[in-house]
C-alpha positions as CSV (number, residue, x, y, z in Angstrom):
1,X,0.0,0.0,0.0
2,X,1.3,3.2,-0.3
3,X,2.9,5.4,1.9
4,X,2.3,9.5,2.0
5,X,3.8,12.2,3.7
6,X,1.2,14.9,5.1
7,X,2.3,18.6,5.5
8,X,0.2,20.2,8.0
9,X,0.3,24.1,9.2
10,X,-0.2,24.9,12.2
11,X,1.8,27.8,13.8
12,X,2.7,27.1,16.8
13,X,3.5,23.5,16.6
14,X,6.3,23.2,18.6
15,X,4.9,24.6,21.6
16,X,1.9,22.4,22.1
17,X,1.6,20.8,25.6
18,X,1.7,17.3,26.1
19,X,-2.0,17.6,26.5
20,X,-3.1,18.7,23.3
21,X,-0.4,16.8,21.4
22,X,-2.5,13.8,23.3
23,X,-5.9,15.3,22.3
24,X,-4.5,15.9,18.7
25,X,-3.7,12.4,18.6
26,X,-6.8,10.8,20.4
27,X,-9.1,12.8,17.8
28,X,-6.8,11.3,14.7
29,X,-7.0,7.9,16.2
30,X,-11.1,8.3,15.9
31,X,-11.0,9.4,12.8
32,X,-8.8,6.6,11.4
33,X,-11.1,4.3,13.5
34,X,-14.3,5.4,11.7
35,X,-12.6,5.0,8.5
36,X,-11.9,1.6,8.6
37,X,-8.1,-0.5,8.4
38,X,-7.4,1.2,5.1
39,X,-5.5,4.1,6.0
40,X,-3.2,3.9,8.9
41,X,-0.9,6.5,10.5
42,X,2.7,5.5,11.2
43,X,4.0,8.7,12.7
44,X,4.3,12.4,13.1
45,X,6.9,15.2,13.3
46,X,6.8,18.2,15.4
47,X,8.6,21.5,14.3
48,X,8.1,24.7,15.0
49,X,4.6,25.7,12.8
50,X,4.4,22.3,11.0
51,X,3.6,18.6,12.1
52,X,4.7,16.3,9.0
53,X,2.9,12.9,9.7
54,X,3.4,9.6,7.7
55,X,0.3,7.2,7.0
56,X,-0.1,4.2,4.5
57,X,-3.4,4.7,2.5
58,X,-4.5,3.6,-0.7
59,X,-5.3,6.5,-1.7
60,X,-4.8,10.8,-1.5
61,X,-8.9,10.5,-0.9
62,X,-9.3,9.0,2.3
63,X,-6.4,11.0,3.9
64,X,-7.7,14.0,2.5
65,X,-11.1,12.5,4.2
66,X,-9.0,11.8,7.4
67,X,-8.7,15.6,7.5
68,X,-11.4,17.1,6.6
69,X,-13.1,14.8,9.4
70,X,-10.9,15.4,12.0
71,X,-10.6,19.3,10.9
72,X,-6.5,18.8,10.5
73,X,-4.8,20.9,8.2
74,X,-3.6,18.5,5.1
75,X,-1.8,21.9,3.3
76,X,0.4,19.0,1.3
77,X,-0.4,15.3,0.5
78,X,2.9,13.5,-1.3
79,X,3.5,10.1,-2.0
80,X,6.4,8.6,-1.3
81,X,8.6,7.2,-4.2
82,X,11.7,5.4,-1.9
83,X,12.9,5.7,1.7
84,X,16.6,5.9,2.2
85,X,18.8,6.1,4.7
86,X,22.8,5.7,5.8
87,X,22.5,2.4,4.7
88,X,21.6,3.2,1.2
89,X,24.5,4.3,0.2
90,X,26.7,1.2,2.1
């Protein structure tokens, strides 16, 4: 299945509370619950005014519906081609 890479705005990012990074996540783990084991979210990173989060999906749709249903930000959906790392270039 493939995997995307979610840009999401939100200025401020890196100064949420360990609280509302909890409720963030609690409301995204409804979401994906209502929309069934087709789109699953492997992780997110916390920057300063952005949150990049990972999910396998078949689709742009249903993260796009993730989203909208959840009332995230989705400012940039890409699909990942490859995944490297240090080893890649042993």
């Amino acid at each position: 299945m493939p995997k995307y890479v979610i840009e999401r705005e939100l200025p401020g990012a890196g100064k949420l509370s360990g609280a509302e990074l909890q409720a963030i996540s609690e409301k995204s783990n409804k979401v994906l619950g209502e929309l069934g084991p087709d789109i699953r979210w492997l992780q997110s990173y916390v920057t300063d005014d952005k949150i990049y989060c990972v999910y396998v999906a078949p689709d742009k749709d249903i993260i796009e519906e993730h989203a909208r249903c959840g009332g995230f930000p989705a400012n940039s959906i890409s699909q990942v081609s490859a995944v490297i790392d240090p080893s890649t270039g042993e």
